[in-house]
C-alpha positions in Angstrom: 5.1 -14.0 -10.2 8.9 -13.8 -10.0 8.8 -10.4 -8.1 8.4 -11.8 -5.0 4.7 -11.4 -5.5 2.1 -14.2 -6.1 -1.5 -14.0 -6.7 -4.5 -13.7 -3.5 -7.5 -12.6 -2.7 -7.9 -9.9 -0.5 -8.3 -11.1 3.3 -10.2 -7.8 4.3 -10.6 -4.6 2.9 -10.5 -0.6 4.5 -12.7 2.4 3.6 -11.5 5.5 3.4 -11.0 9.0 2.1 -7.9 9.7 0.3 -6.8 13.0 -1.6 -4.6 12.9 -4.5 -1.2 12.9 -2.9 -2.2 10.3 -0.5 -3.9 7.8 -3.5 -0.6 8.4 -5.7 1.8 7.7 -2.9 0.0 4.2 -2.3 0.4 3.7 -6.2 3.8 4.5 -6.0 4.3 1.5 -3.8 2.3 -0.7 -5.8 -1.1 -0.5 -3.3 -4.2 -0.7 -5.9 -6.7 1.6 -4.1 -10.0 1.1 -5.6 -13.0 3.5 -5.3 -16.8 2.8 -4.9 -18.8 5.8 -6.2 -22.3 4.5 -4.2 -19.9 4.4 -0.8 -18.1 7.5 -2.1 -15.3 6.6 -0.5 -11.6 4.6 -1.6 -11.7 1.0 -1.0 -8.2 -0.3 0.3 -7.1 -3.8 0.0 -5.5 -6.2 2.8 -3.9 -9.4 1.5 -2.2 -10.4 5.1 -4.5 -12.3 7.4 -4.5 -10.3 10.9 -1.7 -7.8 9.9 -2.1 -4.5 11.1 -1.8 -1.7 8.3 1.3 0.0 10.3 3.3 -3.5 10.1 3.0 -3.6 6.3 6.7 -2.9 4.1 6.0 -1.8 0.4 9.0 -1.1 -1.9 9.5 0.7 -4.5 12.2 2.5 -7.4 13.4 6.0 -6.6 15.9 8.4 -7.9 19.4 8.7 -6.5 18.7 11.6 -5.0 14.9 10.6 -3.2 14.1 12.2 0.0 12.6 9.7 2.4 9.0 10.9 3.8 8.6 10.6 7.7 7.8 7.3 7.7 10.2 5.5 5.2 13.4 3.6 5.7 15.6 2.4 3.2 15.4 -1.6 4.5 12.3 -3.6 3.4 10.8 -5.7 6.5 7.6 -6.8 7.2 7.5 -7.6 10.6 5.6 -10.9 11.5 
C-alpha cells in the first residue's frame, strides 16, 4: 500500500474493555478497535500469525516536543 502496509485478514481477534484514553491511544497508532454491542465489549484485531500482543511495534507522527508513555521507544521493531 506503499506505507509499508498491505492488505489481510485478521488471523485472530481479542475481546476486551477499553475506556476512552485506551481506544484513542490504539487509534493513534493506527490499531482499528472495533466494538460489538450484543458482546458489549471492543473487538481487537491480530494480523500476525502466533505473535504475542506485547511483541507488536506500531508507529506513529508526534510533535517535537512528545513525551514517550512507559512503554514507548523511539525505534520501530517488531521482534520475530
Amino acid at each position: 500500500m506503499g506505507d509499508g502496509r498491505h492488505e489481510s485478514e485478521p488471523y485472530q481477534y481479542f475481546l476486551c474493555r477499553l475506556d476512552d484514553w485506551e481506544k484513542e491511544r490504539l487509534n493513534s497508532y493506527g490499531v482499528e478497535v472495533g466494538y460489538s454491542e450484543k458482546l458489549d465489549l471492543h473487538v481487537l484485531p491480530i494480523y500476525d500469525y502466533g505473535t504475542s500482543w506485547s511483541m507488536f511495534s506500531y508507529s506513529k507522527e508526534v510533535p517535537n516536543d512528545y513525551e514517550l508513555s512507559f512503554d514507548e521507544t523511539l525505534t520501530r521493531s517488531t521482534s520475530y
